[in-house]
C-alpha positions in Angstrom: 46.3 -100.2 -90.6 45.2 -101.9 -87.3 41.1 -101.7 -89.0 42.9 -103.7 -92.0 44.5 -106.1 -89.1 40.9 -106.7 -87.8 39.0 -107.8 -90.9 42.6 -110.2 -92.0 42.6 -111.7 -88.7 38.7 -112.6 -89.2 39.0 -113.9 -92.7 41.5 -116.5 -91.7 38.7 -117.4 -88.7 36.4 -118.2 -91.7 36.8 -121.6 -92.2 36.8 -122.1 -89.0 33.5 -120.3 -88.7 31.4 -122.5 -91.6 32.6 -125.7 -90.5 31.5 -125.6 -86.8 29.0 -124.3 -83.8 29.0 -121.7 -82.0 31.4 -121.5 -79.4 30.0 -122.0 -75.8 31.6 -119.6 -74.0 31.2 -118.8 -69.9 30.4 -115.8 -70.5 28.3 -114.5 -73.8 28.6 -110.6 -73.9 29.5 -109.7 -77.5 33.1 -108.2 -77.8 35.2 -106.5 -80.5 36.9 -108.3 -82.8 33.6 -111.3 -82.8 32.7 -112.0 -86.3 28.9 -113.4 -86.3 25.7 -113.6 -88.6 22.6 -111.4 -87.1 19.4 -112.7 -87.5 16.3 -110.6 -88.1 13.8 -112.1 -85.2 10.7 -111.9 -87.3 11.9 -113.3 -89.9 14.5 -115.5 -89.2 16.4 -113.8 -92.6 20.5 -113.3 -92.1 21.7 -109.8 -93.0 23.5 -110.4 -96.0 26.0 -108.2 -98.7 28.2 -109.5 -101.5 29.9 -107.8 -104.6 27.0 -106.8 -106.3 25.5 -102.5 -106.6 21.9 -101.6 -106.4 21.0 -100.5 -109.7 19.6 -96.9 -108.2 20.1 -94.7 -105.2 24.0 -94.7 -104.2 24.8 -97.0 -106.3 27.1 -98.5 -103.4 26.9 -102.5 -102.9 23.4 -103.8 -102.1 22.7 -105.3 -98.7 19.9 -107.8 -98.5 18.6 -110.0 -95.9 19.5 -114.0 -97.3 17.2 -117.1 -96.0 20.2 -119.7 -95.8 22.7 -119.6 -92.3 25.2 -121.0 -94.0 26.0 -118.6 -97.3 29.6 -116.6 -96.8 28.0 -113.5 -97.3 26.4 -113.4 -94.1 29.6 -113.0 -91.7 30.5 -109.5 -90.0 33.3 -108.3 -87.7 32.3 -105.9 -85.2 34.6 -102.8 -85.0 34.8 -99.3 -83.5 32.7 -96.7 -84.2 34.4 -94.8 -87.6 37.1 -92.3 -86.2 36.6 -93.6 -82.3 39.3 -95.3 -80.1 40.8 -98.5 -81.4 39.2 -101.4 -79.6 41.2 -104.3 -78.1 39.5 -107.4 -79.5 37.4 -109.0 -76.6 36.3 -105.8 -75.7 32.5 -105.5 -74.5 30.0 -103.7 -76.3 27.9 -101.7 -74.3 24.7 -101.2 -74.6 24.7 -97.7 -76.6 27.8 -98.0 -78.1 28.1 -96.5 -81.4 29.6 -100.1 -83.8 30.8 -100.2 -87.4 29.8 -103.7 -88.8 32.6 -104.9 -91.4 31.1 -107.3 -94.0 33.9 -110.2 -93.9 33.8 -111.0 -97.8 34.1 -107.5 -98.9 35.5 -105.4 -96.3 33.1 -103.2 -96.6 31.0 -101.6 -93.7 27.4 -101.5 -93.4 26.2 -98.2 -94.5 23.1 -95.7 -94.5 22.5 -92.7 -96.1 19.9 -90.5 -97.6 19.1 -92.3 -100.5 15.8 -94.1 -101.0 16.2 -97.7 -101.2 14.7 -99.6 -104.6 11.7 -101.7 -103.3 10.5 -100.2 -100.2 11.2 -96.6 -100.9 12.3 -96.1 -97.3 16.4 -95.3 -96.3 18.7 -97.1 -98.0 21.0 -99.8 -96.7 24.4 -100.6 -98.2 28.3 -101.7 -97.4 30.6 -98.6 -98.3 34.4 -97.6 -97.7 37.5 -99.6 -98.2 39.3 -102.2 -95.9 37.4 -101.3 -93.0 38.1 -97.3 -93.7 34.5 -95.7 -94.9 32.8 -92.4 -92.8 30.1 -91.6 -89.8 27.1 -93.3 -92.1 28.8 -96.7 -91.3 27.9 -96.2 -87.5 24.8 -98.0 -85.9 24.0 -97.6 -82.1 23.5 -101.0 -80.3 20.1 -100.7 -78.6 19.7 -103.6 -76.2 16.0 -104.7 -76.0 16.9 -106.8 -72.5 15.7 -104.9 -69.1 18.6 -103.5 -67.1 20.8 -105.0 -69.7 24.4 -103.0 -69.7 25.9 -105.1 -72.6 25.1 -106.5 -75.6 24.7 -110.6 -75.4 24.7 -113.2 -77.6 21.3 -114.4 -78.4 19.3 -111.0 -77.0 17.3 -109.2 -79.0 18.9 -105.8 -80.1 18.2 -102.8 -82.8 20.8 -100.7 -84.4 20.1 -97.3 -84.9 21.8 -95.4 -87.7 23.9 -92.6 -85.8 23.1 -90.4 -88.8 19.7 -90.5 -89.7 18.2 -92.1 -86.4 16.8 -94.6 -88.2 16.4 -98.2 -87.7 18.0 -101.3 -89.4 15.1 -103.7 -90.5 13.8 -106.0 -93.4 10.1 -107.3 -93.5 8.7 -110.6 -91.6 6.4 -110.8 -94.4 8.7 -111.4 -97.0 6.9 -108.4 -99.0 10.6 -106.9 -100.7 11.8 -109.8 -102.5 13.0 -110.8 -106.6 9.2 -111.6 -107.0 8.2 -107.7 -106.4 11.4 -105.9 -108.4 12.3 -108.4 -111.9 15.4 -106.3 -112.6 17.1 -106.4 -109.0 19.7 -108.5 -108.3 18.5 -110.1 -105.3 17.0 -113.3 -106.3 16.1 -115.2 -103.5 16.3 -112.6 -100.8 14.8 -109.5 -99.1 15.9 -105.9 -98.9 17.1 -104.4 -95.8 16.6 -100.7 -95.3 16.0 -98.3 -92.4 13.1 -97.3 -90.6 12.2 -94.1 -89.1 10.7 -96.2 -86.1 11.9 -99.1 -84.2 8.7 -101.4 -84.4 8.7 -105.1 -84.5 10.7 -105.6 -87.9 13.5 -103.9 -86.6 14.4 -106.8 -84.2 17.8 -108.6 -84.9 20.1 -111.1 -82.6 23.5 -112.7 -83.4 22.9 -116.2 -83.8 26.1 -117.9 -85.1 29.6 -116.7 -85.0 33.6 -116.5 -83.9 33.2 -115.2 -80.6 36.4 -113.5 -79.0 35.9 -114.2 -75.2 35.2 -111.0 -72.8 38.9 -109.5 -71.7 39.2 -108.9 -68.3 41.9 -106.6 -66.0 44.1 -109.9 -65.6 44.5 -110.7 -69.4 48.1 -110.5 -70.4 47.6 -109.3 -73.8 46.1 -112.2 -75.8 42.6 -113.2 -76.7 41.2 -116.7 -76.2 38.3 -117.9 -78.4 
């Protein structure tokens, strides 16, 4: 019920979120509840889903990696790790922490599994489950890139891990998994994400735009401010 609270409250931030820029905030640490788009670094692609199914592997909804900042289907609400303790929006995210990222449109969560994914042949990436609710393959570790960083900021280069599999989240700077390379996916336009056994260079992402919930603190008296 609460998970379902999260992603309504977000969707009625949407508007709000395509019509203006980020919020400058005091403080930047990322916090439960935030709803942003990640960009991958190398590319400067968004990570992207929307209500279509790969045509192979799982067969869940494909996740691609989309060229335009501005396209709905790149806007995620960071959650609780599946089956941890409910957290507070404006909690911080730690550096480690294990996240679930629900995909605004669909409310969906991005997803990895041992399936290969269609272009790349590497592990494939997709949103899964139902109103937030989905299982432990929607659970990516926040790996902060920053030295001595303890949190996960706004505008700092992070990876997530896949809990599972211990793989990492990428898509190619090269722009090497696109429509042009696979006739019959239904990608036109943009890039396949998928996971990577190693976390080289492609697997480089930051949040770039976004509603962010400001950092809570011991004297809040039970609201968040934006």
């Amino acid at each position: 019920m609460r998970r379902n609270m999260m992603l309504s409250t977000a969707a009625g931030l949407l508007l709000l979120t395509l019509v203006t820029p980020v919020l400058s905030l005091e403080d930047d640490i990322m916090t439960f509840g935030s709803v942003v788009k990640l960009q991958h670094v190398p590319s400067k692609y968004f990570l992207h889903s929307h209500q279509i199914s790969w045509g192979s592997g799982s067969g869940q909804q494909s996740v691609t990696a989309h060229g335009s900042a501005d396209d709905r289907g790149g806007l995620w609400v960071v959650a609780e790790g599946d089956n941890d303790p409910f957290k507070e929006g404006g909690s911080p995210v730690a550096c480690g922490t294990a996240i679930r990222l629900g995909h605004m449109e669909t409310s969906k969560n991005l997803h990895s599994h041992f399936f290969s994914s269609p272009l790349s042949n590497q592990q494939e990436v997709s949103c899964f489950g139902d109103g937030g609710r989905g299982d432990s393959g929607d659970n990516w570790e926040v790996v902060c890139m920053a030295p001595g960083a303890k949190f996960w900021r706004r505008g700092d280069e992070v990876r997530f891990k896949h809990k599972d599999t211990g793989r990492f989240l990428q898509t190619e700077a090269k722009h090497r998994f696109t429509q042009k390379n696979c006739p019959n996916c239904p990608i036109v336009g943009q890039q396949e994400v998928f996971c990577h056994q190693t976390g080289g260079a492609e697997t480089v992402w930051k949040a770039v735009q976004g509603i962010f919930i400001h950092p809570r603190s011991d004297e809040d008296s039970g609201h968040d401010e934006l």
